[in-house]
C-alpha positions in Angstrom: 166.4 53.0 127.8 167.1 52.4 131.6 164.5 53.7 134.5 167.4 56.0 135.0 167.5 57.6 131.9 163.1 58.2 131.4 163.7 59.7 134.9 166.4 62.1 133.5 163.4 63.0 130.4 161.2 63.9 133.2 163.4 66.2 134.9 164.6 67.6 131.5 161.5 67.7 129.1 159.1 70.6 129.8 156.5 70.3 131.9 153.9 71.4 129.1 155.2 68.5 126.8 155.6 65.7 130.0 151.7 64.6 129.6 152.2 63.9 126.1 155.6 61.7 127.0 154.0 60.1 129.3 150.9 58.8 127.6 153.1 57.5 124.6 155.0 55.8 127.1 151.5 54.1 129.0 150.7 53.0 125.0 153.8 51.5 124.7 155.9 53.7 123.0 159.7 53.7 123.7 162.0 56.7 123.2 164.6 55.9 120.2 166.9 59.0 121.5 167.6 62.2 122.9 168.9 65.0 120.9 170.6 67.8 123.1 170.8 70.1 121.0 168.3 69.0 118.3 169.6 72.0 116.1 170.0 75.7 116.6 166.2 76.4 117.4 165.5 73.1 120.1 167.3 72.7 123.0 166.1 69.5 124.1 164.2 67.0 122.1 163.0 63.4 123.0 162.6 61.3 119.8 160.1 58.2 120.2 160.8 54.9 118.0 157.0 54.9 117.0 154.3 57.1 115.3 153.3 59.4 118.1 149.2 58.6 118.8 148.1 61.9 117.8 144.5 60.8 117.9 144.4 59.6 121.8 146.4 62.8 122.8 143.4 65.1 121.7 141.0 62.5 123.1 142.8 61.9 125.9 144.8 65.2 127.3 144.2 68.8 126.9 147.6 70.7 126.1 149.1 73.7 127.5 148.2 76.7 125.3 152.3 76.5 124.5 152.4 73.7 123.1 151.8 73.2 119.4 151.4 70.3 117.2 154.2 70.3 114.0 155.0 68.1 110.9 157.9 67.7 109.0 157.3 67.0 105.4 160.7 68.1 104.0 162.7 65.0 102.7 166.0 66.2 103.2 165.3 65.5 106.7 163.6 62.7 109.0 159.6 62.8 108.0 158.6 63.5 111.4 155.4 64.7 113.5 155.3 65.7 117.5 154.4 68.7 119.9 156.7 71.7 120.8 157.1 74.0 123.3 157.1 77.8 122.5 158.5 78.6 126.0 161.4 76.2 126.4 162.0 74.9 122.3 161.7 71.4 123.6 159.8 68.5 121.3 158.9 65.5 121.2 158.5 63.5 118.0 158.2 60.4 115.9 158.0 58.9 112.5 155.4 59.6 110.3 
């Protein structure tokens, strides 16, 4: 993804989810796509090409009390773990 485009997350992705973009980011991490819609409950969703670090974001950040962590175990859809946002519906996610 260009410069452009991880500008255009910023401005998009709410702000209680951007610490937890941007720390995937600093550990290398890149963002597989964007999903606008990601279905009829998320809005907006950034989808990152690797396991997100779930143990360095507790370490590392302290989330907004919005933001929750999620799983999805179901196989008729991608096995996936991130953060959403209860205000906006945004996530962020990748593999398991």
């Amino acid at each position: 993804m260009t410069n452009s485009g991880i500008g255009a997350i910023e401005e998009k992705l709410s702000e209680g989810l951007l610490p937890v973009y941007k720390l995937e980011l600093s550990l290398g991490n890149v963002v597989a796509r964007i999903d606008c819609p990601a279905g009829t409950k998320c809005p907006y969703a950034v989808i990152l090409k690797n396991k997100i670090n779930h143990k360095a974001i507790k370490e590392q950040l302290e989330l907004h009390s919005s933001i929750s962590k999620w799983e999805n175990r179901d196989r008729h859809y991608p096995l996936e773990s991130g953060y959403s946002c209860e205000k906006t519906r945004h996530a962020i996610s990748g593999p398991m």
